[in-house]
C-alpha positions as CSV (number, residue, x, y, z in Angstrom):
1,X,18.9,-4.0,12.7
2,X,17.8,-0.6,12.8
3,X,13.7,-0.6,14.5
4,X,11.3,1.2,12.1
5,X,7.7,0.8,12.0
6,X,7.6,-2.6,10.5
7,X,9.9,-3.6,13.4
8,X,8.8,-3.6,17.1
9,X,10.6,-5.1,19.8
10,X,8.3,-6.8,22.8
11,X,10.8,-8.6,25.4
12,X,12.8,-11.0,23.5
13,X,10.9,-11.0,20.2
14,X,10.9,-9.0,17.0
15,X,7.9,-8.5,15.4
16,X,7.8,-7.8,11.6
17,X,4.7,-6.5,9.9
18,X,4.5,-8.6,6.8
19,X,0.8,-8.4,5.6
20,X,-1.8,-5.5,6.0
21,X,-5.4,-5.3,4.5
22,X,-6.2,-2.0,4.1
23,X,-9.9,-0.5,3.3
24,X,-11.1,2.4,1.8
25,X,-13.6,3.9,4.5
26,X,-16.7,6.1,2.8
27,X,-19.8,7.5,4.9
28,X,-20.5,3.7,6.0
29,X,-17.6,2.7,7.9
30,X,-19.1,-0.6,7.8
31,X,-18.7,-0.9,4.3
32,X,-15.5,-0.5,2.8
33,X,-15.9,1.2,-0.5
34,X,-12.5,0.0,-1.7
35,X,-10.3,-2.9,-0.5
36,X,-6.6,-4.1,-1.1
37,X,-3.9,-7.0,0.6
38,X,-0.4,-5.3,0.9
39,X,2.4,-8.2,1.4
40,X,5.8,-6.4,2.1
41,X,9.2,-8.3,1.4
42,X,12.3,-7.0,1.6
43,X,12.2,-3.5,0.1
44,X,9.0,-3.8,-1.8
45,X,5.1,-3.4,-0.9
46,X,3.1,-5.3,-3.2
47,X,-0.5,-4.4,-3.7
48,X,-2.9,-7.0,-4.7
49,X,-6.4,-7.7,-4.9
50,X,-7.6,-4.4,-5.0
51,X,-10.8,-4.2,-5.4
52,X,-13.1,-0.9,-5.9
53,X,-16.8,-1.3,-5.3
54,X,-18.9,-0.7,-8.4
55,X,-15.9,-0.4,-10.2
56,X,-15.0,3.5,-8.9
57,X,-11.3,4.9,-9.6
58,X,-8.4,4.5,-7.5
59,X,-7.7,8.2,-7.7
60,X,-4.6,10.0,-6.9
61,X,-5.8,10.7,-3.6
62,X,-5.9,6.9,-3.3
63,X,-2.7,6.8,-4.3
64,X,-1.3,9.5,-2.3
65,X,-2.3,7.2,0.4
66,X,-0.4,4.2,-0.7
67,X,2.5,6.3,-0.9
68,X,2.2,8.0,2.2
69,X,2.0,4.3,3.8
70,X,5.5,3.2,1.8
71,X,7.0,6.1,3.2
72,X,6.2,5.2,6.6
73,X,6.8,1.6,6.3
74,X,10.5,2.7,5.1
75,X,10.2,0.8,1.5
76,X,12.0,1.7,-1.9
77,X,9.3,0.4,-4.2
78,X,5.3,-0.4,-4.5
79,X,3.7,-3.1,-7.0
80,X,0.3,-2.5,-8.0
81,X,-1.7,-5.2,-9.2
82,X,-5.5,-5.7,-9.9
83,X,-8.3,-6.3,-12.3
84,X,-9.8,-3.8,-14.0
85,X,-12.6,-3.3,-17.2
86,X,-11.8,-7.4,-17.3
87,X,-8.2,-7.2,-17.7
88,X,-5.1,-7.4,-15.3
89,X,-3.3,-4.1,-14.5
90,X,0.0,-4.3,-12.9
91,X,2.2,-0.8,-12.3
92,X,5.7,-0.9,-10.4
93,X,6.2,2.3,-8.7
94,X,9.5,3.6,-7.0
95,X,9.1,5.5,-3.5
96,X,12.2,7.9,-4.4
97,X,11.0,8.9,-7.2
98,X,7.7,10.3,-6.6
99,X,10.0,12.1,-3.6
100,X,12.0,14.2,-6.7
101,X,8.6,14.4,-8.3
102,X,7.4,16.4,-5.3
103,X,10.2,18.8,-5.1
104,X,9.8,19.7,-8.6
């Protein structure tokens, strides 16, 4: 098994990041203005609960830095997944292609 970031190897055990929270710092860094849980299995990230505070856009900065984290955690695709203007969003996003979208 090849050791990426999601792997690390202390003594005899290998540890696999599975589960992250991640939060969306603004002036306050005590109070998240944005919050999401991001399960990874296999290949896939999937992005749920994501939760804005008083309903502000997840921008494309914001998304930038969702894709900048699949890159680093070495997977081929990302699963949005939240509640927004009282209905359920979900978007499924491949990593490789937002790579071709960049060299264009």
């Amino acid at each position: 098994m090849e050791e990426s970031s999601r792997f690390i190897t202390i003594d005899n055990w290998l540890f696999e990041v599975k589960t992250v929270r991640a939060s969306r710092i603004g002036n306050n860094k005590n109070q998240p203005t944005a919050t999401a849980n991001c399960n990874m299995n296999g290949d896939t990230i999937y992005v749920d609960g994501l939760l804005t505070r008083d309903n502000q856009e997840f921008s494309k900065s914001d998304f930038l830095s969702f894709y900048k984290f699949c890159k680093q955690m070495k997977v081929e695709s990302c699963s949005f997944h939240r509640y927004q203007h009282g209905g359920s969003i979900s978007k499924d996003i491949k990593v490789s292609a937002i790579d071709k979208m960049k060299k264009i």
